[in-house]
Backbone as CSV, one residue per row, in Angstrom:
resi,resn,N_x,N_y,N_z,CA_x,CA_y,CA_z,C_x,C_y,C_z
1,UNK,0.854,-1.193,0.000,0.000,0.000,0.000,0.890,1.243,0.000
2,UNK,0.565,2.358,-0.498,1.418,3.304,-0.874,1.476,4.048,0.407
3,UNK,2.521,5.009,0.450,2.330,5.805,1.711,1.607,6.959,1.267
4,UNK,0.987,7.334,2.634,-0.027,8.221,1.936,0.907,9.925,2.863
5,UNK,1.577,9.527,3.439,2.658,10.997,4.104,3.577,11.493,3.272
6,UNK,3.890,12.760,2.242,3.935,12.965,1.356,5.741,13.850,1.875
7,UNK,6.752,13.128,0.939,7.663,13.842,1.552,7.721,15.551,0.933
8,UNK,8.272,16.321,2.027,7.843,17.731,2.194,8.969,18.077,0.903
9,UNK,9.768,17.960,0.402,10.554,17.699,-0.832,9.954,17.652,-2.272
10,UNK,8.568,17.108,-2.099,8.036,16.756,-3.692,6.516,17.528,-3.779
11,UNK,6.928,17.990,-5.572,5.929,18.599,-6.157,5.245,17.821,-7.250
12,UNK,3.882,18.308,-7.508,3.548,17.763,-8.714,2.939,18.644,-9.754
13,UNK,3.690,19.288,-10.974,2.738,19.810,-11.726,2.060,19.088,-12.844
14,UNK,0.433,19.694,-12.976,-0.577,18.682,-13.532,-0.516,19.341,-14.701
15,UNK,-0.572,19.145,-16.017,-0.135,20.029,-16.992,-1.690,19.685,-17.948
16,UNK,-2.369,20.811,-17.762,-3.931,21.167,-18.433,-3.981,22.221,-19.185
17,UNK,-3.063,22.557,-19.692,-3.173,23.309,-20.479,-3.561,23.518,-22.211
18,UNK,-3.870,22.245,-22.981,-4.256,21.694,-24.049,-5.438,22.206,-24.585
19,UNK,-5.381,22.189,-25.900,-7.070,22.321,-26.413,-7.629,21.307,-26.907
20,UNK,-7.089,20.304,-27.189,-7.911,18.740,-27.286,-9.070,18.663,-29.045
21,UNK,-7.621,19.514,-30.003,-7.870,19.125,-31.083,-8.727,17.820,-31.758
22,UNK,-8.028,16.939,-31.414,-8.271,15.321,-31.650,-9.828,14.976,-30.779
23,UNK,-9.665,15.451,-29.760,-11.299,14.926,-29.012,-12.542,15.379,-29.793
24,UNK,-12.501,17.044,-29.882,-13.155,17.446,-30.406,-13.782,18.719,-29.630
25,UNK,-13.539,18.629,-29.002,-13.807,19.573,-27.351,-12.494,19.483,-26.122
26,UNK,-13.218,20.518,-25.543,-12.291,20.181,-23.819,-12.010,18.783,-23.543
27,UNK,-11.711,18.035,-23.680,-11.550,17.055,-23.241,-11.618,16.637,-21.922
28,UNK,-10.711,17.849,-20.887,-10.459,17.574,-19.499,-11.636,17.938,-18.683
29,UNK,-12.875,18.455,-19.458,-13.981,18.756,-18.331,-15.285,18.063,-18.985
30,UNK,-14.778,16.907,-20.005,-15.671,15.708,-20.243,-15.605,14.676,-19.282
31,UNK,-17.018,14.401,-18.869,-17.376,13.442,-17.661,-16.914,11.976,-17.886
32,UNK,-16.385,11.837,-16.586,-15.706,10.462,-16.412,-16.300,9.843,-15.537
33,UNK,-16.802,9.049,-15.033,-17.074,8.813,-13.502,-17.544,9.399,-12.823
34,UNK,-19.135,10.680,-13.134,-19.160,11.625,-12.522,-18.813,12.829,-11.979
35,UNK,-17.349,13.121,-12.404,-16.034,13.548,-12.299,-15.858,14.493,-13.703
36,UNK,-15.007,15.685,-13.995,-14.571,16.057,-15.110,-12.875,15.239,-15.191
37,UNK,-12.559,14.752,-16.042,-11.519,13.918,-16.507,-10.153,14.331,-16.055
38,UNK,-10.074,16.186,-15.723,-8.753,16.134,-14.936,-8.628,15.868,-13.532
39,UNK,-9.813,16.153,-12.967,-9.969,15.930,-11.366,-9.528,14.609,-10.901
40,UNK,-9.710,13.650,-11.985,-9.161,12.202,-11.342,-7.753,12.341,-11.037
41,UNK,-6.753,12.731,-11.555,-5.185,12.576,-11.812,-4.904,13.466,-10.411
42,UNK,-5.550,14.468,-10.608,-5.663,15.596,-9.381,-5.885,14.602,-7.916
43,UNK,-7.087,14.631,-8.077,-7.564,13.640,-6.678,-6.885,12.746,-6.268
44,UNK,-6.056,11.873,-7.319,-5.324,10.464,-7.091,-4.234,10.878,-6.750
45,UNK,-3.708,11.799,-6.979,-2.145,11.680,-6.621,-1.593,13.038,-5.853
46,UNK,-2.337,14.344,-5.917,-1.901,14.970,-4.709,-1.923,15.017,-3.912
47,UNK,-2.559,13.772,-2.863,-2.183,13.602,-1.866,-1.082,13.134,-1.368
48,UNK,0.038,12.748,-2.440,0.538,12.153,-1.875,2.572,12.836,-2.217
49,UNK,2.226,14.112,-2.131,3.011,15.441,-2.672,2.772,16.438,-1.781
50,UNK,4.123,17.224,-1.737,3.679,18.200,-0.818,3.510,19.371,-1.429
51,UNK,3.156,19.758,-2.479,2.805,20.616,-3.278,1.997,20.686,-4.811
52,UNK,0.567,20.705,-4.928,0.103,20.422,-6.337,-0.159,21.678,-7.350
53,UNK,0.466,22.107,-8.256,0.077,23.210,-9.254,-0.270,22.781,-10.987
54,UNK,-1.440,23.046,-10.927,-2.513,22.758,-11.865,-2.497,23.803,-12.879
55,UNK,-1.671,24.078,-14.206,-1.690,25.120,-14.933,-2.660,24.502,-16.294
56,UNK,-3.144,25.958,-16.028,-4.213,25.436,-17.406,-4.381,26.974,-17.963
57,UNK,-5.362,26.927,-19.054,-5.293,27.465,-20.559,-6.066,28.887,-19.893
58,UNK,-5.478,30.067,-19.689,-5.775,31.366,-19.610,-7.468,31.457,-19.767
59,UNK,-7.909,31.130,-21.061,-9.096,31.001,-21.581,-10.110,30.723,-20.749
60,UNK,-9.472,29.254,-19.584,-10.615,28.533,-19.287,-10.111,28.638,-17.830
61,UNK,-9.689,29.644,-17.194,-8.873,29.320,-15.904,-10.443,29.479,-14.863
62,UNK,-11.155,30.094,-15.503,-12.319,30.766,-14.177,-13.205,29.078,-13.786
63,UNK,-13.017,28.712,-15.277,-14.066,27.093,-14.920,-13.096,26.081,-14.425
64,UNK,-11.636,26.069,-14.545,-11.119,24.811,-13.778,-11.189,25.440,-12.068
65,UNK,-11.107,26.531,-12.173,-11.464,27.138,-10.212,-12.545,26.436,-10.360
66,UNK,-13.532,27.144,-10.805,-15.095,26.363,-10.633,-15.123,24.833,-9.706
67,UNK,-14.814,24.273,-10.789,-14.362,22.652,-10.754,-14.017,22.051,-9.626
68,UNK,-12.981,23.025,-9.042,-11.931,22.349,-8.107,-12.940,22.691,-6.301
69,UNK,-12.895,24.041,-6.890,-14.063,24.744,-5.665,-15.719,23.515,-5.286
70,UNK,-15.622,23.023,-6.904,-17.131,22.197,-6.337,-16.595,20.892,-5.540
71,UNK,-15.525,20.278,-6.562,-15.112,19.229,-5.750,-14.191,18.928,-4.263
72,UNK,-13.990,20.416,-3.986,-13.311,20.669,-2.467,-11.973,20.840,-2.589
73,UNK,-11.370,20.709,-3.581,-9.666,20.452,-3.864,-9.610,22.049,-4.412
74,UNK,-9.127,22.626,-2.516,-8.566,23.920,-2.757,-7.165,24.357,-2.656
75,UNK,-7.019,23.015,-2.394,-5.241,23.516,-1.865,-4.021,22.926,-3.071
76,UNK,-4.688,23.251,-4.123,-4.108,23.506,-5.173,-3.869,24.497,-5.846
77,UNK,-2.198,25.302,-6.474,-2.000,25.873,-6.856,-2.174,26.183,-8.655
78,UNK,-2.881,27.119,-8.749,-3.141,27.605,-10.381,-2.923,28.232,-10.801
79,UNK,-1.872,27.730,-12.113,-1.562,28.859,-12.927,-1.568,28.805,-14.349
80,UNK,-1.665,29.983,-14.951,-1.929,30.201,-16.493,-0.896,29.687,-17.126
81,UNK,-0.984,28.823,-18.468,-0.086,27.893,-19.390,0.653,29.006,-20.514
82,UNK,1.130,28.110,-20.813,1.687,29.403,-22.109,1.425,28.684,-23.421
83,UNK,1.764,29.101,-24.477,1.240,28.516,-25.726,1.605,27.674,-26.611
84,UNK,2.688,26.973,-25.782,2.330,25.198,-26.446,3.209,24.584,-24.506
85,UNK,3.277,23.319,-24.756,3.027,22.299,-23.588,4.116,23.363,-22.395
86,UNK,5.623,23.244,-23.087,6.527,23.300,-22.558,6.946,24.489,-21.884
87,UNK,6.178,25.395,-22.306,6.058,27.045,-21.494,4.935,26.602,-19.989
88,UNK,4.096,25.864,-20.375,3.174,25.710,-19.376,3.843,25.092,-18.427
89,UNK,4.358,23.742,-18.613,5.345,23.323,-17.862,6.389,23.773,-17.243
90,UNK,7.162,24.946,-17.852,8.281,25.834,-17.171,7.794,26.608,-16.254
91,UNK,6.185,27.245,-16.793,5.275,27.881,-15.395,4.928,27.149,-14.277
92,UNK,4.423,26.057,-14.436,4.004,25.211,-13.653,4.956,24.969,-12.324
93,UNK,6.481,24.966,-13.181,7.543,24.282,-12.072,7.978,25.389,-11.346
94,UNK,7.632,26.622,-12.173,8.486,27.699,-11.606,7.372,28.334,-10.271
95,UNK,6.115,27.673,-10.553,5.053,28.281,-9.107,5.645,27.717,-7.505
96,UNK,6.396,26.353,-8.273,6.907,25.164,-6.548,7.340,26.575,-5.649
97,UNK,7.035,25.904,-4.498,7.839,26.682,-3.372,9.357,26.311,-3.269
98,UNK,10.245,27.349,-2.980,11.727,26.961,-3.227,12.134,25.463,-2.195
99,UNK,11.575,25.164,-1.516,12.045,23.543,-0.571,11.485,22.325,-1.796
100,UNK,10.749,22.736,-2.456,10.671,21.654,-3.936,11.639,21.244,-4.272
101,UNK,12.069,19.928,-4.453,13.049,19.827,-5.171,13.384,18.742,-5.642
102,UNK,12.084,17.760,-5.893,11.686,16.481,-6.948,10.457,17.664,-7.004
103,UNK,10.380,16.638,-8.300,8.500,17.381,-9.635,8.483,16.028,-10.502
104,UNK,7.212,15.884,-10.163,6.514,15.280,-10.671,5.896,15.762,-11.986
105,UNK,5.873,15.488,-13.589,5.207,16.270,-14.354,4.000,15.204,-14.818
106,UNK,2.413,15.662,-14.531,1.581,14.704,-14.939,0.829,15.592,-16.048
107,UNK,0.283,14.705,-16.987,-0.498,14.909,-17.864,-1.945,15.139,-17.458
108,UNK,-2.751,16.163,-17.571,-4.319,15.777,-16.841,-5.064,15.053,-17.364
109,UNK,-4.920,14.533,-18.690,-5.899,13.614,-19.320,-5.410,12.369,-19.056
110,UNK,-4.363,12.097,-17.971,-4.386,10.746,-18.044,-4.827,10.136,-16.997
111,UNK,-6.388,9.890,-16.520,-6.779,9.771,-15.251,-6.637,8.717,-14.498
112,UNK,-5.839,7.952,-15.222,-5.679,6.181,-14.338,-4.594,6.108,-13.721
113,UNK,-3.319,6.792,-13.813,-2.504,6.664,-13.314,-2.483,6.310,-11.992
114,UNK,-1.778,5.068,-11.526,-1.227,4.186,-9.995,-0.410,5.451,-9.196
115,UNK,-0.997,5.414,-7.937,-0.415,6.024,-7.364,1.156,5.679,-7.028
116,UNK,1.258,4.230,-6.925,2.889,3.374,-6.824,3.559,3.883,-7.993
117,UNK,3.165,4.136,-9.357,3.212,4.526,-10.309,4.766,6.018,-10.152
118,UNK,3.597,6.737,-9.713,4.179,8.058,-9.119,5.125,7.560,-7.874
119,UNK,5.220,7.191,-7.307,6.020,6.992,-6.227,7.370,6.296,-6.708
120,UNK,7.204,5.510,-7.302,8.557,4.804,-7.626,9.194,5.716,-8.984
121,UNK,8.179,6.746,-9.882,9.324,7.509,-10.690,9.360,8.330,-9.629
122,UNK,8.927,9.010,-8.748,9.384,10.168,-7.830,10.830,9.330,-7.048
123,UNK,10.642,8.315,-6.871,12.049,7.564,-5.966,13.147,7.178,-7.082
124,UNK,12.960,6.892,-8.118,13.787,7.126,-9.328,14.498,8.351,-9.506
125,UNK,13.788,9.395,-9.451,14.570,10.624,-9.475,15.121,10.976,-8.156
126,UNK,14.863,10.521,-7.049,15.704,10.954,-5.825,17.171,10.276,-6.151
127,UNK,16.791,9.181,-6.635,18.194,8.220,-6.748,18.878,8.858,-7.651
128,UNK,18.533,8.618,-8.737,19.177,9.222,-10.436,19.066,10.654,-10.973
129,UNK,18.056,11.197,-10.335,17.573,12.528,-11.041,17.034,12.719,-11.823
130,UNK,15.884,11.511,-12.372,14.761,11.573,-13.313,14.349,9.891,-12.784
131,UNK,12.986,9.730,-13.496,12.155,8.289,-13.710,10.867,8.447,-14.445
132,UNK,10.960,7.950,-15.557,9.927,8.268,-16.467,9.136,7.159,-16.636
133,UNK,8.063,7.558,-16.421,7.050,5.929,-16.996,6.704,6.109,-17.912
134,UNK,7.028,4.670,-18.212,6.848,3.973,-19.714,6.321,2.876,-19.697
135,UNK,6.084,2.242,-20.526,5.576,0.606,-20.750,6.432,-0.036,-22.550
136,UNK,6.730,-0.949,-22.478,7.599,-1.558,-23.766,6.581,-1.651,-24.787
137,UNK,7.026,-1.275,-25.563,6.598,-1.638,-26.978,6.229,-3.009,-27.121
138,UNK,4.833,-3.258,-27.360,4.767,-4.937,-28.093,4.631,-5.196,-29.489
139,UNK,4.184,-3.850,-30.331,3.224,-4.329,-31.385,5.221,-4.000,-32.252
140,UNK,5.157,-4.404,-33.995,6.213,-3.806,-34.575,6.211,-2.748,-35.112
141,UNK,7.196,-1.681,-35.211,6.927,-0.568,-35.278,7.592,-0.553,-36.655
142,UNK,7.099,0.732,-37.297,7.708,0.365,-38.842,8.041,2.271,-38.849
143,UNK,9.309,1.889,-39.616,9.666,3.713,-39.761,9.185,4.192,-41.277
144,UNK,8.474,5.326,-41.514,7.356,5.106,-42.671,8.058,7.213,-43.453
145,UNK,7.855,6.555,-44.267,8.463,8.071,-45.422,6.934,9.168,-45.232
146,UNK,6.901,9.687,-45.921,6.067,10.506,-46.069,4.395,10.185,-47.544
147,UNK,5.215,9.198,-48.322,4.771,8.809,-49.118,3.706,7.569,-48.537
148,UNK,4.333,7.107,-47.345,3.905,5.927,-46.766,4.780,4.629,-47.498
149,UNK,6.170,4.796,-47.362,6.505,3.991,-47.664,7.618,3.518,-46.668
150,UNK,7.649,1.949,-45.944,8.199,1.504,-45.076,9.644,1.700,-45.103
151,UNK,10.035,2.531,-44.494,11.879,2.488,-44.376,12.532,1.771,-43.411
152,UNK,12.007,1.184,-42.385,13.026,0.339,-41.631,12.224,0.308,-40.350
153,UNK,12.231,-1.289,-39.891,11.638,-2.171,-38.936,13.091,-1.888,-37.582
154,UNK,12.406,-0.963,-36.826,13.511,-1.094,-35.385,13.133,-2.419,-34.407
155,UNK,14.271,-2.512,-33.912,14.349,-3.553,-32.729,13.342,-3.208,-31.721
156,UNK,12.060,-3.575,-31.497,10.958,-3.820,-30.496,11.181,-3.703,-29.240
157,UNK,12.773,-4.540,-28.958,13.320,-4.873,-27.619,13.993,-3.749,-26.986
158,UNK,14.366,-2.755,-28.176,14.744,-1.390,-27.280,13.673,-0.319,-27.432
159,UNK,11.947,-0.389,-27.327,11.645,0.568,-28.199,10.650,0.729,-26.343
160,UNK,10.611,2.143,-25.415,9.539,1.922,-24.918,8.690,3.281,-25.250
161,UNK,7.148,3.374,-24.950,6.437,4.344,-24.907,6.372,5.112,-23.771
162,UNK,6.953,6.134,-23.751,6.863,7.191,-22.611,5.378,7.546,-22.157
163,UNK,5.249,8.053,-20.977,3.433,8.242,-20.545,4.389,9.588,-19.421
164,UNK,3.189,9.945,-18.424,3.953,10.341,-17.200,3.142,9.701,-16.481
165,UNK,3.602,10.037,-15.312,4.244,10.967,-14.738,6.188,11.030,-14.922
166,UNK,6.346,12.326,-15.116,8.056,12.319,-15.608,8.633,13.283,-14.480
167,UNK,9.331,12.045,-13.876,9.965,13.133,-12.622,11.032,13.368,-12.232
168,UNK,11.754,14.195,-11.660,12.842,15.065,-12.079,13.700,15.929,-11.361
169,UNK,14.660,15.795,-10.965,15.137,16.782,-9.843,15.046,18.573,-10.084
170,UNK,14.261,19.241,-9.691,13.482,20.603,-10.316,14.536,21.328,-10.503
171,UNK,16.135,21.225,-10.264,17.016,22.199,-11.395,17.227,21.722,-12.211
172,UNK,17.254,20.672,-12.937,17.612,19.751,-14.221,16.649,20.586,-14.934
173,UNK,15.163,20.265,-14.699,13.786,20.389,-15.490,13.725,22.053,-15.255
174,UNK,14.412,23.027,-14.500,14.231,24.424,-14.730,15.268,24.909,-15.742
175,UNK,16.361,24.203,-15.806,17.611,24.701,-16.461,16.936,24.075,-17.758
176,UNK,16.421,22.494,-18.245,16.189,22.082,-19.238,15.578,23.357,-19.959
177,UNK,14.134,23.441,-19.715,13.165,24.378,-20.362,13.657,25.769,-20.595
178,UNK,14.311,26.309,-19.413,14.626,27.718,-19.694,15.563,27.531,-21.269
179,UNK,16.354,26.408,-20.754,17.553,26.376,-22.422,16.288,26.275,-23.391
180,UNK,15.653,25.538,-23.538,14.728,25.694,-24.180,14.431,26.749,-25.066
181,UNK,13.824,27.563,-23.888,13.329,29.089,-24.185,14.266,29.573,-25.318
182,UNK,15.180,30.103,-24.270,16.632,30.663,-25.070,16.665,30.204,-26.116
183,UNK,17.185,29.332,-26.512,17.471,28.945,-27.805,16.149,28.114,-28.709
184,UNK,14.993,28.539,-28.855,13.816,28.501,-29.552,13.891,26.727,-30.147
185,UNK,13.885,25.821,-28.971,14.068,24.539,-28.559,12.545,23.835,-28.722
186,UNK,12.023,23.266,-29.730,10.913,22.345,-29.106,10.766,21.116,-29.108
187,UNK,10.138,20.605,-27.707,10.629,19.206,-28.081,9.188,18.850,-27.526
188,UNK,9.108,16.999,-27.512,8.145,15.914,-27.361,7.741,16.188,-25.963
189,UNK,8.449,15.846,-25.224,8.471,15.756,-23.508,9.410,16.062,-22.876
190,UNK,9.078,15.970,-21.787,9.917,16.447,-20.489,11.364,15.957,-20.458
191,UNK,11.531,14.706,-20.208,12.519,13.849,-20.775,13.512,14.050,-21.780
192,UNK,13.387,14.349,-23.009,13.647,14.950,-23.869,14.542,16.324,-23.513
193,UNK,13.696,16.693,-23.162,14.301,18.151,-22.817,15.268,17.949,-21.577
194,UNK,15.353,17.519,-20.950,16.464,17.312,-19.493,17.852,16.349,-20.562
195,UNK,17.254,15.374,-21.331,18.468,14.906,-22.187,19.245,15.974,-23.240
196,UNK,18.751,16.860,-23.071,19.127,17.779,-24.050,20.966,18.306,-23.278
197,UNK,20.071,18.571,-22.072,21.589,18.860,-21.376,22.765,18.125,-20.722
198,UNK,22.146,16.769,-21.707,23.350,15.513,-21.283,23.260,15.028,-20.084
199,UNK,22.165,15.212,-19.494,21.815,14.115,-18.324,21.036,12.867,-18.871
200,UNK,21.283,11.943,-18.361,20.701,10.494,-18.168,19.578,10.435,-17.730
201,UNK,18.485,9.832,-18.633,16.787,9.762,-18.538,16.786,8.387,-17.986
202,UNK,16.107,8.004,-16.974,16.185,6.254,-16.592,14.452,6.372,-16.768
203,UNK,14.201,4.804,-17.668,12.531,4.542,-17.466,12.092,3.760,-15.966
204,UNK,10.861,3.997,-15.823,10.390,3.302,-14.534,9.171,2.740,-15.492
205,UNK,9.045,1.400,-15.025,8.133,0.365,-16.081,6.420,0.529,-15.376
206,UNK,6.022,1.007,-16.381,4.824,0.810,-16.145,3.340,-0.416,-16.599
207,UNK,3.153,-0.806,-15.558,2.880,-2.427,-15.696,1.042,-2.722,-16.210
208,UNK,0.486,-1.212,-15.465,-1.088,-1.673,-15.613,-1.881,-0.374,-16.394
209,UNK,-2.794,-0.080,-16.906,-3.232,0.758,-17.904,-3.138,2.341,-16.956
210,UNK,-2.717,3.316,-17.887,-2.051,4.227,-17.743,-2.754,5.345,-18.995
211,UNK,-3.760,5.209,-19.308,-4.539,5.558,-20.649,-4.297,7.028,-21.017
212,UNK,-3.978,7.844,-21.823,-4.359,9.089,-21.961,-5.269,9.315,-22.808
213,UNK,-6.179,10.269,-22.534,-7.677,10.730,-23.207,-7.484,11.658,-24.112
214,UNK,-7.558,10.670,-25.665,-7.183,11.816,-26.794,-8.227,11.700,-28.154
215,UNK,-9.310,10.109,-27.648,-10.516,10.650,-28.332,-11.113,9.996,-27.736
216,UNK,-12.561,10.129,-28.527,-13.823,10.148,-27.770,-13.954,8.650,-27.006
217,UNK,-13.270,7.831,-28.457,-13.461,6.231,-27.754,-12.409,5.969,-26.197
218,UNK,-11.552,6.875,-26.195,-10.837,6.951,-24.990,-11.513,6.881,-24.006
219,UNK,-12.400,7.671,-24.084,-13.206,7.769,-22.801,-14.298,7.177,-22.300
220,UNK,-14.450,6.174,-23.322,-15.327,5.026,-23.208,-14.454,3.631,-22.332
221,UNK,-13.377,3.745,-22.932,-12.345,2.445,-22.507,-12.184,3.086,-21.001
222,UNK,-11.917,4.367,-20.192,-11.402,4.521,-19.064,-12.488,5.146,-18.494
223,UNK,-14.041,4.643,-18.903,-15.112,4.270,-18.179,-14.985,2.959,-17.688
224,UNK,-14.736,2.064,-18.800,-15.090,0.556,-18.811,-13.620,0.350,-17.288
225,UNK,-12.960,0.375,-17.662,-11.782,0.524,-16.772,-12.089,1.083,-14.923
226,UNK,-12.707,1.968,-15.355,-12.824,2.345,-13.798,-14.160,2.062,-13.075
227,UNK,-14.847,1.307,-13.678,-16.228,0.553,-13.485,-16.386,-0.106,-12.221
228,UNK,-15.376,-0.841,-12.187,-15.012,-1.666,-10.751,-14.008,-1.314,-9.712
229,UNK,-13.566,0.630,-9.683,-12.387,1.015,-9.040,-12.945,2.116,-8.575
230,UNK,-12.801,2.152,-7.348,-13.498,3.170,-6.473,-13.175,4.004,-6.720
231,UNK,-13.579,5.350,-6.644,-12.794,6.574,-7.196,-11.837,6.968,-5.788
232,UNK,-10.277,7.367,-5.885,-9.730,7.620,-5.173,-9.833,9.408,-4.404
């Protein structure tokens, strides 16, 4: 069972800042469980952090208060995103209180995430200074031209899919992004960006569904999924 006493050391920023092209709408304030879809990730895992900051989209900041105010989760920090992931994220980290010093970076659409999940990349990065969850590649992946034409079958056995939570010792991930900035840097993820400055990314394996909500049928599967799982 996880501990639920949150060392005074760790942050988590929830990164909501998206417009959810692909869904078709908000995505994060489509009903899940009774629930709007970011509140789960929220609910599940800041308890178990000593600091949660929730940055989301300028646009929509008055309705994620709303949200949080109905569901009681006030002791979360909010702040405005910037205009694509990785500005939001540099805001996000830069709200921690200065005794922060692991971060957690979660996605808000991904509402299933294990709380052990988070705990063992947060203990990954105490050790190493990052732990990223992932899960291995099963299916074969094919590297494809533009034409759609197959250029080359990689090895499966080194291939994994990154998810988050991606966590991080918070000067790695402040120095990453700011370089970023500076030098008009964009990248995939978090990860990514901390390798940029020649530090070592270690994965932490992620074993049980970990879903992110990016269309509609998504949110059918992490109904079916949380059917029999109490809401945390």
């Amino acid at each position: 069972m996880p501990s639920s006493t949150p060392n005074p050391d760790t942050g988590l920023v929830i990164a909501a800042g998206g417009f959810a092209m692909r869904f078709g709408s908000n995505k994060l304030f489509a009903e899940l469980a009774l629930r709007p879809v970011f509140l789960h990730s929220l609910a599940r895992l800041a308890p178990y952090v000593a600091q949660t900051v929730l940055v989301v989209p300028v646009t929509a900041h008055n309705e994620f208060v709303q949200h949080l105010q109905m569901a009681g989760l006030t002791n979360v920090t909010i702040v405005d995103g910037g205009p694509i992931r990785q500005a939001s994220v540099l805001a996000g980290v830069k709200a921690l209180r200065p005794e922060i010093t692991l971060v957690a970076i979660q996605d808000a659409a991904r509402p299933l995430t294990p709380v052990d999940l988070l705990q063992r990349c947060l203990e990954s990065a105490r050790q190493f200074g990052s732990g990223i969850a992932a899960h291995q590649v099963t299916d074969t992946i094919k590297v494809v031209s533009a034409e759609g034409i197959i250029l080359s079958t990689p090895d499966r056995n080194t291939l994994w899919a990154a998810e988050t939570p991606q966590c991080f010792r918070k000067d790695w991930l402040l120095e990453a992004y700011e370089t970023c900035q500076q030098q008009n840097i964009v990248v995939t993820d978090d990860a990514q960006a901390v390798q940029l400055l020649g530090h070592s990314t270690r994965i932490v394996p992620s074993q049980t569904p970990n879903l992110k909500i990016t269309y509609q049928d998504d949110l059918k599967l992490a109904n079916a999924l949380l059917a029999n799982e109490p809401f945390a």
